[in-house]
Structure formats: C-alpha cells, structure tokens
C-alpha positions as CSV (number, residue, x, y, z in Angstrom):
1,X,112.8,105.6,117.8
2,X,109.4,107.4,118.2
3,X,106.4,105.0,117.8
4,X,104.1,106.0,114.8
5,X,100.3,104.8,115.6
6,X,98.3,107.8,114.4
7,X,99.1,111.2,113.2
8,X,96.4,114.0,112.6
9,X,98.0,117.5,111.0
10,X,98.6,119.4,108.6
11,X,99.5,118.0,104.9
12,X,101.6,120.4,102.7
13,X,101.6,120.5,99.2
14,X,104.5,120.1,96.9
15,X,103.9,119.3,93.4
16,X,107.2,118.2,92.2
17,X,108.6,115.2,90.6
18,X,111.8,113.6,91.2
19,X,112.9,115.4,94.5
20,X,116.5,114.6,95.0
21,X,118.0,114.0,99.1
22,X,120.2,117.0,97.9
23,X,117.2,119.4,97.7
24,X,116.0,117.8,100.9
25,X,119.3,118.3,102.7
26,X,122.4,120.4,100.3
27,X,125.3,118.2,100.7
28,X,127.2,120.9,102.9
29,X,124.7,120.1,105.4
30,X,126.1,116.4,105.8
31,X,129.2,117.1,108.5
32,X,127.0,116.5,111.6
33,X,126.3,113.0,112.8
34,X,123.5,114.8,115.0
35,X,119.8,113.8,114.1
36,X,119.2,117.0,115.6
37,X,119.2,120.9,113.9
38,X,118.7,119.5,110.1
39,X,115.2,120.8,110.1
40,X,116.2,124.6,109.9
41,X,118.2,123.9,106.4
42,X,115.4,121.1,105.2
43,X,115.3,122.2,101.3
44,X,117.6,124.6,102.2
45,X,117.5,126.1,98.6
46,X,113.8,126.2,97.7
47,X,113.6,127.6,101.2
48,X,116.4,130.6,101.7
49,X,117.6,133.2,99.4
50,X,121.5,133.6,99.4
51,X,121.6,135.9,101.8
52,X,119.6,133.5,104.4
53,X,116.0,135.5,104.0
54,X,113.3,133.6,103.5
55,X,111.4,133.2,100.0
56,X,107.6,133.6,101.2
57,X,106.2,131.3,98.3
58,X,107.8,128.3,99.2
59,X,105.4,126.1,101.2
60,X,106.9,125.5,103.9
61,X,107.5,129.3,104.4
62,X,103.6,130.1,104.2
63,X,102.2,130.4,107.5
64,X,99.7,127.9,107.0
65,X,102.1,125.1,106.4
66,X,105.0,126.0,109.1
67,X,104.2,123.4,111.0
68,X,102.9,120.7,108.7
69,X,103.4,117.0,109.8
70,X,102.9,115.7,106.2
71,X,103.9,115.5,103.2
72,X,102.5,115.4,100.0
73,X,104.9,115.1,97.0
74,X,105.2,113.8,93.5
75,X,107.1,110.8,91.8
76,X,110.1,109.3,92.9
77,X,110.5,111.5,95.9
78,X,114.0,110.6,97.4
79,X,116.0,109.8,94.2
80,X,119.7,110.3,94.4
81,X,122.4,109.6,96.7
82,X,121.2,107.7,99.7
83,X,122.4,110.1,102.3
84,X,120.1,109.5,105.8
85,X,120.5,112.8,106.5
86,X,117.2,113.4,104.1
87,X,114.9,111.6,106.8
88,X,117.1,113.2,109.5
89,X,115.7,116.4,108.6
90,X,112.6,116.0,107.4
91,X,111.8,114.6,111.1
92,X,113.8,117.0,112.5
93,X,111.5,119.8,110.9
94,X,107.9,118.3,112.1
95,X,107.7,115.5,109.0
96,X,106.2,112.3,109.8
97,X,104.9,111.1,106.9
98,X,105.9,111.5,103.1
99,X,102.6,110.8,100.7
100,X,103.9,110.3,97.0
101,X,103.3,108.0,93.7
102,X,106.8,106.3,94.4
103,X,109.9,106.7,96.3
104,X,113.8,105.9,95.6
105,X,114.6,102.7,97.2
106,X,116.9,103.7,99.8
107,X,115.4,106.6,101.1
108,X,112.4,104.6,101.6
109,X,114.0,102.2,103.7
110,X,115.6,105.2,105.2
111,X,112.2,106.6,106.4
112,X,111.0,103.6,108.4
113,X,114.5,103.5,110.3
114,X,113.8,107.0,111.7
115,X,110.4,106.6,112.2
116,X,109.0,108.5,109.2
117,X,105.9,106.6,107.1
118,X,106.2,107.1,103.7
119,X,103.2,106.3,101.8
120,X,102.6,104.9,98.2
121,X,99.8,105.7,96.4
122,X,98.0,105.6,92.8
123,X,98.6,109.5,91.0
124,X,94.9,109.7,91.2
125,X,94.8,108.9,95.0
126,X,98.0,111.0,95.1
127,X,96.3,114.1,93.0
128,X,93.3,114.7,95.5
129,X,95.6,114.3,98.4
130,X,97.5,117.3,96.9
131,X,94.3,118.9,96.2
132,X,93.2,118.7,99.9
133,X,97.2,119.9,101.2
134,X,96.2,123.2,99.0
135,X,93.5,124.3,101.5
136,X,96.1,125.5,103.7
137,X,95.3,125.7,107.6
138,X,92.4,123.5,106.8
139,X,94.8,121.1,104.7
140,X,94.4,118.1,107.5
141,X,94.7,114.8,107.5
142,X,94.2,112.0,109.9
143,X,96.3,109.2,109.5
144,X,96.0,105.7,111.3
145,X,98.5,103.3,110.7
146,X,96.6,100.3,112.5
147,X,94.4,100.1,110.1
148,X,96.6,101.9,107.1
149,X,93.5,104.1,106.6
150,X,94.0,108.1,105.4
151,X,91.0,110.6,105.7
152,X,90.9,113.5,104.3
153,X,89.3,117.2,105.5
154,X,86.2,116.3,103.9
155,X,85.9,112.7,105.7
156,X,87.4,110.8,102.1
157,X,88.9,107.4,103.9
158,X,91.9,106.0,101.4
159,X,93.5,102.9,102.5
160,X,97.0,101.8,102.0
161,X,99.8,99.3,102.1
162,X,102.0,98.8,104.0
163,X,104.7,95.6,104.8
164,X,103.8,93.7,107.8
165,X,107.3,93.7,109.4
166,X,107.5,97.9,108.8
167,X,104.2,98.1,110.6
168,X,105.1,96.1,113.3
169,X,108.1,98.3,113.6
170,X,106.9,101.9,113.3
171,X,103.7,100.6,116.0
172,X,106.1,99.9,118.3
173,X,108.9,102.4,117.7
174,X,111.8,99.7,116.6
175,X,114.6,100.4,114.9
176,X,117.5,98.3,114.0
177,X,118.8,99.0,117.2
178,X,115.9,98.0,118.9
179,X,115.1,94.9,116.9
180,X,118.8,93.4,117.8
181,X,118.0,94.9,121.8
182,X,114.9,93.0,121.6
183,X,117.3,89.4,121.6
184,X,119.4,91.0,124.4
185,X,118.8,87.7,126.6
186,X,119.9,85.7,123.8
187,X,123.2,87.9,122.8
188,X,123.8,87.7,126.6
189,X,123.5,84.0,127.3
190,X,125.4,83.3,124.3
191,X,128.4,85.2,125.6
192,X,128.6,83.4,129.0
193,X,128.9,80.2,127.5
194,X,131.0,80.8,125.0
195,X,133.4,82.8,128.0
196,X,133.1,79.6,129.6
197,X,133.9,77.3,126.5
198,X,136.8,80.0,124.7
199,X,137.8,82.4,127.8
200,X,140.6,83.0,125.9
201,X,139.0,85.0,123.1
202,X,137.4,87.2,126.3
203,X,141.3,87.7,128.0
C-alpha cells in the first residue's frame, strides 16, 4: 500500500449528502477483482450521459478539478452496501483523501486499507473547506498527516483526528497484508517447530 505522509492538490467540491458506494462505483462495475481501471467509471452516473459523453457540469468533468486529489463531500459519504470497490476507484481516479461531516462505517474502514484518508470534521469546518474547493484551479489544499493539520489556499490551518493505530498505518503504507508480513519471523518460526513437533499435519 502507498504510504500517506503529506498531500498538497487540488480539493473538489461536492455538496451532497448521503453519497451511496453505488454512486461512487454502479454495481455493474463490481466483476473485476483489479484495483486498477475503476477510476474511468468513478460516479459513473453523475459523470456520463447514456450514450458515454460527458456531462460538463459535473465536478470532476470541469477542467479545473480533473485531476483533484481531494475530496470534499457532505454527510455520511459512503452509506450503503460495503463494496471496496468504492475506495478502489476513488484511488484509482487520483483520490487520496475524502473531507466530510461523517462517513458510513465500513467504507471508512475501507479507506484506510487502500490508503485513502478520510477525514471528519465539524459542518462548519466542513462548510469553508467546500467554500475553498469552489475556487477551482486555486482550490488547494496541503494536508500533513504527521501532525493531522489541513491548510487551506488562504493559509487557514484546521487540525484533525485521527486513531493512532490508522496513522501509524497510512505513515508507513501498511495494510492488513503488511501488518501480518510484519510478524513473518514469528509465523516462520512457529511453523518449524511445530513441523518438528506434528510433521504429520505438514506430509
């Protein structure tokens, strides 16, 4: 997994509550097992007409915001199903961190596995966050996780919270797999001994 220290870009603005993982990713997006090539259909809907042409006023369309690296959304961003596709393509697409009120459970969890910060804030914090996204090109944002501070174009410094373990994780680009890789000497001498105590379970 991709370490997460700092991150300076742009922030793009989406003012919605309640953003589902099937507007993130339509559930006929869910066949793949690849992390890879979710990006292009990321809010798929809001994004393409049926035909596959783009609608220009979504904000992720605009050419100010094609290649924003944050997010800035309302309420319970994430609700529904608990597919893990959603962070799949949000990091797929350039998204490294999701800045909203609340977040569903799973999805949050979801995010640190993949490498993607999602941040909770107060509305108020939230609502001049959203106001700085709407600048467009100049809609950036510097955000250091060390020291869970955000500023904002005009030098504003919010901190946040954040768990100690998720920190420690995202710092150092650990996933599960990479937690349970960091106790490979113990897993390993484990397994001689017991080969040596119950080589029958290893015939």
């Amino acid at each position: 997994m991709q370490k997460f220290t700092s991150l300076t870009g742009v922030a793009a603005p989406l003012p919605m509550i309640n953003v589902d993982t099937d507007m993130i990713i339509p559930k006929q997006f869910l066949k793949t097992i690849k992390r890879t090539g979710l990006g292009r259909n990321l809010f798929d809907e809001m994004r393409y007409e049926p035909d596959g042409t783009e609608k220009p006023d979504f904000v992720l369309n605009r050419p100010a915001y094609r290649k924003a690296v944050i997010l800035v959304a309302g309420e319970n961003f994430g609700c529904g199903s608990s597919r893990e596709h959603a962070p799949w393509a949000l990091l797929d697409f350039g998204i490294r961190c999701v800045i909203a009120p609340s977040f569903a459970d799973i999805f949050y969890n979801n995010c640190f596995k993949n490498g993607i910060l999602p941040i909770a804030l107060p509305q108020e914090q939230v609502d001049k966050l959203m106001d700085d996204a709407e600048r467009g090109a100049n809609a950036i944002l510097a955000i250091n996780l060390e020291k869970q501070e955000i500023t904002g174009p005009d030098g504003g410094r919010i901190q946040f919270d954040i768990d100690p373990f998720r920190k420690h994780c995202l710092l150092n680009g650990l996933d599960d797999i990479g937690l349970t890789l960091q106790k490979a000497p113990a897993i390993e001498d484990f397994e001689a001994r017991n080969r040596a105590s119950q080589p029958w379970l290893w015939a």
